[in-house]
N, C-alpha and C positions, 0 to 999 in steps of 0.2 A: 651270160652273166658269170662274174668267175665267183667260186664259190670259196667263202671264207668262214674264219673263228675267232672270235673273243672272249678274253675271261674277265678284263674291266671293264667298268664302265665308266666315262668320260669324265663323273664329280670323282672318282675313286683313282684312278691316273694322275689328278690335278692335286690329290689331297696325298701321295704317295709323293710325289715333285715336289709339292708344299716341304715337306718333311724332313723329303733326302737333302735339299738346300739349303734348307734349317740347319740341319747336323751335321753339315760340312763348314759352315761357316762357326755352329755352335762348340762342336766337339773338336774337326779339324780331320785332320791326317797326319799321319807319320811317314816323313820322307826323310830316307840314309843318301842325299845324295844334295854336295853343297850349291851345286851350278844349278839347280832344279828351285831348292829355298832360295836363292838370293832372285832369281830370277822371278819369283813369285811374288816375294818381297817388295822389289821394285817397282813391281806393278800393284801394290796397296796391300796383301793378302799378311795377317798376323802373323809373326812367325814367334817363335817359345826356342831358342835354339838350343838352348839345353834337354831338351824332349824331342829336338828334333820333329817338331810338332807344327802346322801350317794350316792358321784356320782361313780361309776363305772368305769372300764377301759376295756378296750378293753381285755387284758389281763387275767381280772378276766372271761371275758365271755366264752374267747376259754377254757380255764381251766376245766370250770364248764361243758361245752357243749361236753369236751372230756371224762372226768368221767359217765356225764349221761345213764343210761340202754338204749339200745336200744328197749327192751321189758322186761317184766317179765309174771306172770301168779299170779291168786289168786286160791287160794283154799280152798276146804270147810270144814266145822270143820271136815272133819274126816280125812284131810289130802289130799283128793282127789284131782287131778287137775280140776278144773272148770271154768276158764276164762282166755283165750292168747290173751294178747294185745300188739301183733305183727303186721308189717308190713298194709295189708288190712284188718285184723280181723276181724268183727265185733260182738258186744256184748251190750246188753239191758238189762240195770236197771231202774227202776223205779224214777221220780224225789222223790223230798225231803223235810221234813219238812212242810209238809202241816201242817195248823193252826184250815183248818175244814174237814168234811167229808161231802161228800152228801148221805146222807138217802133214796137208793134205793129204798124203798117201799113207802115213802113220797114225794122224790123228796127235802127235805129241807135240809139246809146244817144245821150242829151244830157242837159241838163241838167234840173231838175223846174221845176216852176212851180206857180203856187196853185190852177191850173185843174187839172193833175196831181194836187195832192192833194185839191181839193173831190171829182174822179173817185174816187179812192181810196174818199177818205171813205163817200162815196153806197155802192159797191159792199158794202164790208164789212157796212151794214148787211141784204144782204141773203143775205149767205153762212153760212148757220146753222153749218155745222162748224167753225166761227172761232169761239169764245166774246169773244177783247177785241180793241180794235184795238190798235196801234202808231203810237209818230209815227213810221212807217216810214221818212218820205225827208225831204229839205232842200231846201225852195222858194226858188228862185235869186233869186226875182222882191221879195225885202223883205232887209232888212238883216241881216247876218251875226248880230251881239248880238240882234237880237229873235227868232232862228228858232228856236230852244225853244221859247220861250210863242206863237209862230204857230203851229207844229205841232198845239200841244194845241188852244189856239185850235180851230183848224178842225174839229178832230175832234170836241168837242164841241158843234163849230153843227152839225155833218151826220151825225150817228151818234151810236146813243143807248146804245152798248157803251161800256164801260169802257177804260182804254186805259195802255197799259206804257210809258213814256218816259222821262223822264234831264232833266238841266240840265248845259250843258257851263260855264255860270258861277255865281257864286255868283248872282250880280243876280237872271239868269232865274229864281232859284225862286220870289222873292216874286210876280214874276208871274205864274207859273205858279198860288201858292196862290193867288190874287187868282180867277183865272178856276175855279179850283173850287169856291172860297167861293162864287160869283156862281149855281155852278149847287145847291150844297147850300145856301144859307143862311147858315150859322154854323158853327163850328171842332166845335163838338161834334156838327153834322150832320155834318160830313165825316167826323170820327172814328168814330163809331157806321156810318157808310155809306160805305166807302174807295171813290173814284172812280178812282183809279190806285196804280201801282205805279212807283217809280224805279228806275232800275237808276244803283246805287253800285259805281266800277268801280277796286281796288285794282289797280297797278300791280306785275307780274313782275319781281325778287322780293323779296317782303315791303316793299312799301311803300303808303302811300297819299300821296297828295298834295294840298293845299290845298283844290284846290275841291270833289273827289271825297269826301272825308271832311267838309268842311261840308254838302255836301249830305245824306249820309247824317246827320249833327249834324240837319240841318233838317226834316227826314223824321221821323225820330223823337221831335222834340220835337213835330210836328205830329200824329202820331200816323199819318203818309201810309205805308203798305207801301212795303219796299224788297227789289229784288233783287241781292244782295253778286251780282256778276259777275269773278269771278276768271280771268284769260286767262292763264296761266302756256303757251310755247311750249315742247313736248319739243324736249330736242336741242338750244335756244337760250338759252333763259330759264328753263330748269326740266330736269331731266335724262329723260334720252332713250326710259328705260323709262315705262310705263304708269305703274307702282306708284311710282316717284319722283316722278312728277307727281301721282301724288294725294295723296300727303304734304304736298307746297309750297300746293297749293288748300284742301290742310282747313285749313292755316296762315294764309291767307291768309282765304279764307272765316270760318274762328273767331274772327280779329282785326276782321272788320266786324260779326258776330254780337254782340262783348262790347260793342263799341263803342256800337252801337245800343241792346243793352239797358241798360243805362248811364245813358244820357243819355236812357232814358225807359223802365223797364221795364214791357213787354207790347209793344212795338212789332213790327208782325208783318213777318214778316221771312219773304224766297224764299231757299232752299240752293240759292242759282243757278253757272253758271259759263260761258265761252267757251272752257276748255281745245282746244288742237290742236296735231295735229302738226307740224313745221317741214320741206316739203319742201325737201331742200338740194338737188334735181336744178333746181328755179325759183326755190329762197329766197320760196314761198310757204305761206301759215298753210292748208292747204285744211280748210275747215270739214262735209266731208263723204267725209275719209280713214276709214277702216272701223275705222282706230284711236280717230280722234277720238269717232267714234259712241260705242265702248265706254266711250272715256274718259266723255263724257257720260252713258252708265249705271250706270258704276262710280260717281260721285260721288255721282251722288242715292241709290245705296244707302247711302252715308254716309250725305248728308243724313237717309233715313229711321232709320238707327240713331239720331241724334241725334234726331228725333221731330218734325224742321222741315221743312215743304213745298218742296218743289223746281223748280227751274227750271232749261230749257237751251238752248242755240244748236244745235240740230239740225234734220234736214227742210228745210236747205235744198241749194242747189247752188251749186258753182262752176263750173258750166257759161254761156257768154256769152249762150247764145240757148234758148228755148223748144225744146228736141232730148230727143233719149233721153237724154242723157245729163242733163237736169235729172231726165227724172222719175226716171229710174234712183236719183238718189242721193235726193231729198225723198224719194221712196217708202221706200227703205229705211230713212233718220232715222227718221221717221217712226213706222215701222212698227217699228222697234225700242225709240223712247222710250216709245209708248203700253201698249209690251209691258212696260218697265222700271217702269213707272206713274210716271211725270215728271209734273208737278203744270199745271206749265206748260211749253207745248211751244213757242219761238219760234224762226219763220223761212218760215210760207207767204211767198210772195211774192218771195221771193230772189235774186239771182243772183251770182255773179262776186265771189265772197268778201264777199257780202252789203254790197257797194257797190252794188249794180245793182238795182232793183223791177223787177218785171214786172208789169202789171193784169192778165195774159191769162195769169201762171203763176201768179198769186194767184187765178182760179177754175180752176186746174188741182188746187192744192193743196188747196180747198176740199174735191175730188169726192178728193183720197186720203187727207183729214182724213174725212172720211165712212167709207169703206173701213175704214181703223184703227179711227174707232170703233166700228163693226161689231163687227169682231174681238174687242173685249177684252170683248163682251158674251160671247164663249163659246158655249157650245152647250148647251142649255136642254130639258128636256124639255116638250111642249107639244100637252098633250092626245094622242099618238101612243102612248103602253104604258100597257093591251094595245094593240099595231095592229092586232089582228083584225078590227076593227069596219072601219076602213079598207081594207083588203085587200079584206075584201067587196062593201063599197062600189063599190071600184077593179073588182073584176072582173063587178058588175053593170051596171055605170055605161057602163065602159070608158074613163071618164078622171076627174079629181077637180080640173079645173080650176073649176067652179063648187058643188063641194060645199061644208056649212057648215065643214069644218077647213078648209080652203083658204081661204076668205074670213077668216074671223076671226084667222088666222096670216100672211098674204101679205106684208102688209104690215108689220110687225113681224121676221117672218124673214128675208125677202128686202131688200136695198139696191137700190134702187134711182136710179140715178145723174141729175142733170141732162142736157138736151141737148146741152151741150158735150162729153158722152163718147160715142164712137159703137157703138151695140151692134145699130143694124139692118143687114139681110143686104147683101150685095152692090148688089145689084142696087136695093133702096131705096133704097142711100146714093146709087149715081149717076144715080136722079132725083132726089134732091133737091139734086143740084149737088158730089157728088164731092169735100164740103170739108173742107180739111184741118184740124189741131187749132186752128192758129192762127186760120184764117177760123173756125172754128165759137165760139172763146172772143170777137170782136173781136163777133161776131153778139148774145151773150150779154152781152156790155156795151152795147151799143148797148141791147138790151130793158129792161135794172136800169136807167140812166141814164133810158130813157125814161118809164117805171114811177114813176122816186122819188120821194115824198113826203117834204115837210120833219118834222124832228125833231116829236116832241110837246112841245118845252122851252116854258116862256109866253115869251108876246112882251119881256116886261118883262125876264129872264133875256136872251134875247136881245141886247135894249138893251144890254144891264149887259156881256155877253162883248164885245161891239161896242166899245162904250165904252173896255175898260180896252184893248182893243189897240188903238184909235185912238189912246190916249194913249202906250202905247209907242211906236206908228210914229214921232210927232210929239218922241218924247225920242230917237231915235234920228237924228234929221233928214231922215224922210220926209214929205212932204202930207198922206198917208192911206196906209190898208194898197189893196192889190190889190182890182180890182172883186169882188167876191165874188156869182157865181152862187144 
């Protein structure tokens, strides 16, 4: 049985739905982008043009909610299947966009660099409990306008996972599609074989604005999966209880849902969000309040009422340094999303309200992404009823570590953790040097790093990724992009 969690209950989901469709059609949204109103328009939906304002009907939603995917999958540049975000799924990327790093050997945070994210990149591909990557962070080291399409860039020279990212302009996207074409071929290999996910991020409350809705407009005519990211802040931006914040996100979530399918129906779409609470003791969003968790399982039980795969900002920390108190809170996300069955779980790697990466809490998160998946396998029967035959065994034997159920089950029942988690005795640990978590993960990158082999992408693909970002560096008025490793 795989073992799960709920915070609704079925009259309480249907009467949150009731609400949010109410005050999408009653109140509306605000959308700064004209191809998106006229297009809504056409299809019946109220438009105030002078507010900029688009109230919805009932009509447009069943429309939109009938086209929607019920799952799809992503795959990795080589065409491979690599992520199903079906049904209980679950699956772990890394959050996003971090602004600094923290300096494992110093402990100080600063800025990223491209050597930071080639590191990155290398790592991920060898951390199995990760399904995709993220353009996690922001490489100080090229121009502000190109760092979207460098992110993605990179990730697709050194990692052959799929990977969840955003465009914070309109521009970036064409180059972004540019470097995916390069690795799928043609618009109908990308579409048939989704290489990434966007994350489309309406503003609290009820709006979208310019660039955030063209990209989502762009996603969908491309046929590229996107994650509606709704951030509504309780307390600030959204009201203060749980259940009132989940009314303003199905509102908010439904209006990028309709919108998307609209403007391309079947486009497959994440029931994502970043809801949290507003601590007013620091006037900080902490993205791993025990509130915010629920809020992130309360919503995707929406989402699955609606029949749409989900997404969430949870599993990470707001903690500043690699301490208990990171893993305390990851763990716990974690362990609570993969119980809610969250489709996609984003935020290994995190720190300090997910401005902050860590390399060294991103193979921490690896071995408690491991852990959870464990978990939701349940508890299985496996060859042991009747145990008589065992038993006997056991008591002629006088132990059943090399009999045939022990061998053929060990590994399958038991997790077993990398050497960055320490489970030998005392007395091993301090011959082999007494190391604490941080030296044993820095030990652990230094191995993957020394280990890596390049992508299997052909050299020609290569060329082609090289190419089109030398050409942005140079439209940006750089030389070239950064040495690349």
């Amino acid at each position: 049985m795989r073992p799960g969690v709920r915070f609704l209950t079925d009259d309480l989901v249907e009467r949150i739905v009731t609400e949010g469709r109410s005050t999408l059609c009653t109140l509306g949204v605000e959308i700064h982008n004209d191809a998106i109103i006229s297009l809504l328009a056409d299809h019946g939906a109220h438009v105030d043009r002078n507010a900029n304002r688009v109230f919805f009907t009932q009509e447009l939603i069943d429309k939109a909610l009938a086209v929607a995917p019920h799952s799809f999958k992503l795959y990795d540049v080589l065409g491979n299947d690599a992520v199903d975000l079906s049904g209980f799924a679950v699956n772990f990327t890394p959050g996003s966009t971090a602004i600094n790093i923290l300096d494992g050997a110093t402990n100080s945070v600063r800025k990223p660099t491209t050597a930071d994210y080639v590191l990155y990149a290398k790592l991920m591909g060898k951390l199995t409990n990760i399904a995709s990557q993220s353009t996690a962070m922001i490489p100080s080291d090229v121009h502000q306008n190109m760092s979207d399409s460098y992110r993605l860039f990179l990730s697709l020279l050194y990692c052959e996972k799929p990977v969840v990212t955003g465009a914070f302009t309109v521009e970036a996207f064409e180059i972004m599609k540019e470097l995916q074409l390069a690795v799928r071929g043609s618009e109908d290999g990308l579409a048939a074989k989704p290489l990434t996910i966007f994350s489309c991020c309406p503003t609290s409350p009820f709006k979208w604005n310019d660039v955030t809705s063209q990209n989502l407009l762009d996603c969908a005519r491309n046929s590229i999966p996107v994650e509606i990211v709704s951030t509504p802040l309780c307390g600030l931006t959204a009201p203060v209880t749980i259940v009132g914040t989940l009314v303003q996100h199905t509102v908010e979530t439904l209006s990028g849902l309709v919108m998307s399918q609209f403007s391309n129906p079947g486009t497959p779409v994440l029931y994502g969000g970043s809801p949290t609470c507003f601590d007013v003791r620091y006037e900080t969003t902490p993205t791993t309040a025990i509130d915010t968790m629920m809020l992130d399982c309360a919503f995707n039980e929406i989402g699955k009422y609606f029949g749409i795969p989900t997404q969430a900002y949870i599993g990470l920390s707001d903690s500043k340094l690699l301490d208990a108190q990171a893993g305390m809170e990851s763990s716990i996300g974690a362990t609570l999303a993969a119980l809610a069955g969250i489709n996609n779980i984003s935020g290994p790697g995190m720190l300090d309200f997910e401005s902050c990466f860590s390399p060294e809490k991103l193979l921490l998160d690896n071995e408690i992404c491991g852990m959870v998946l464990r978990l939701i396998q349940g508890i299985e029967q496996k060859d042991d009823l009747p145990a008589r035959p065992l038993f006997e065994e056991l008591l002629r034997e006088g132990q059943l570590l090399i009999s045939d159920h022990t061998r053929k089950h060990l590994r399958q029942q038991d997790y077993f953790h990398s050497p960055l988690i320490d489970k030998a005795g005392r007395e091993r640990w301090e011959e082999e040097g007494s190391l604490t978590l941080g030296a044993r993960a820095r030990r652990e990158i230094d191995n993957i790093t020394r280990s890596y082999e390049p992508t299997r992408l052909s050299p020609e693909t290569r060329k082609e990724l090289v190419k089109i970002m030398e050409s942005e560096a140079r439209r940006q008025g750089m030389p070239s992009i950064p040495h690349l490793e």
